[in-house]
One Martini backbone bead per residue (centre of mass of N, CA, C, O) as a GRO file, in nm:
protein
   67
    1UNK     BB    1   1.190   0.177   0.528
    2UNK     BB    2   0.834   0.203   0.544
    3UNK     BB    3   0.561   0.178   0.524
    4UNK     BB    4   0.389   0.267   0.835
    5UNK     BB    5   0.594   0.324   0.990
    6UNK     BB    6   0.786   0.517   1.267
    7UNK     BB    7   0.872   0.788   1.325
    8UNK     BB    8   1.175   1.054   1.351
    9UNK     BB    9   1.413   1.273   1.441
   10UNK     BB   10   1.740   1.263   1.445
   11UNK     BB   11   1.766   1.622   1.460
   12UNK     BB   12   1.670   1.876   1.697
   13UNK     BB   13   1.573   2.192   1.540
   14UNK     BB   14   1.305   2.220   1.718
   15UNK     BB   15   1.063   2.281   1.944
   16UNK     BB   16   0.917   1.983   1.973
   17UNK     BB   17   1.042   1.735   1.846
   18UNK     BB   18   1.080   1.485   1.997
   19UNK     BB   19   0.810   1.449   2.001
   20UNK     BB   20   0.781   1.396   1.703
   21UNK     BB   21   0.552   1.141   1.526
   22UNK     BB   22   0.542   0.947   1.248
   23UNK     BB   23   0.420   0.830   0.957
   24UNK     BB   24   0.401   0.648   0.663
   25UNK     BB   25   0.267   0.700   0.355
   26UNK     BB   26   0.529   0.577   0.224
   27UNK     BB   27   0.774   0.486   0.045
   28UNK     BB   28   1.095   0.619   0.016
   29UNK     BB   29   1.185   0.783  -0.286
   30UNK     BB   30   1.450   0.969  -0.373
   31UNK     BB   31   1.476   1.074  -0.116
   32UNK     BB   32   1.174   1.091  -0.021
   33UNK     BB   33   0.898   1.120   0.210
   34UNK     BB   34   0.567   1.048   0.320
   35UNK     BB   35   0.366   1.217   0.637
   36UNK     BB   36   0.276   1.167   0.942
   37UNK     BB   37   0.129   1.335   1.210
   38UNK     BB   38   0.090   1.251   1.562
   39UNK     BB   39  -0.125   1.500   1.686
   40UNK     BB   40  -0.434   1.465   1.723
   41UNK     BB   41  -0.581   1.504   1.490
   42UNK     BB   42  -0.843   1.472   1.285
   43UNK     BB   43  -0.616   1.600   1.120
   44UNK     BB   44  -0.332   1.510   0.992
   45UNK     BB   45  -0.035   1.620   0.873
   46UNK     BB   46   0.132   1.688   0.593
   47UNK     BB   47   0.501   1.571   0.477
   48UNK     BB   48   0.841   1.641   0.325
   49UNK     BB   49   1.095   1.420   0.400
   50UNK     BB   50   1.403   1.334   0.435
   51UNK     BB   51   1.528   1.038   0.493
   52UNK     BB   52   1.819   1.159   0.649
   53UNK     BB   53   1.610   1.299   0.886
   54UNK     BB   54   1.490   1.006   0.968
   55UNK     BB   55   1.379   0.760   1.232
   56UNK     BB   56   1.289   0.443   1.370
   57UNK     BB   57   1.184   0.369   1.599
   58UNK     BB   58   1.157   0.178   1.895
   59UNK     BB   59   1.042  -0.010   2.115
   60UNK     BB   60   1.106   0.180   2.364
   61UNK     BB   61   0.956   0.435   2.254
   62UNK     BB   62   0.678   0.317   2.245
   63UNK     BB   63   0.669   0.221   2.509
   64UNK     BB   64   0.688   0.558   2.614
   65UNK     BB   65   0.446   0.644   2.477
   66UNK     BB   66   0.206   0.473   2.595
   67UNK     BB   67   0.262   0.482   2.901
   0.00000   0.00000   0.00000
């Protein structure tokens, strides 16, 4: 993972995060990257959260969700 990449939660742990996508705010550094949560807000909050809780989107991912 990288700056700018797309991620989401690895395994959903409450309601509606299947649903949360973020960007990463920055390169991920000791096991801790921070994100924004990609909820349409005027200003989207961020979080940090730990590497191995996050994973990348993928193409299809990406894809059903712009569709």
């Amino acid at each position: 993972m990288k700056k700018g990449d797309i991620v989401k939660f690895r395994e959903v742990a409450d309601p509606g995060d299947e649903k949360v996508w973020m960007r990463l705010l920055e390169d991920p550094d000791g096991g801790r990257v921070l994100v924004e949560a990609l909820v349409g807000m005027q200003l989207n909050p961020t979080y940090v959260y730990p590497v191995n809780d996050l994973v990348m989107c993928d193409q299809r991912d990406l894809i059903r969700k712009t569709a």
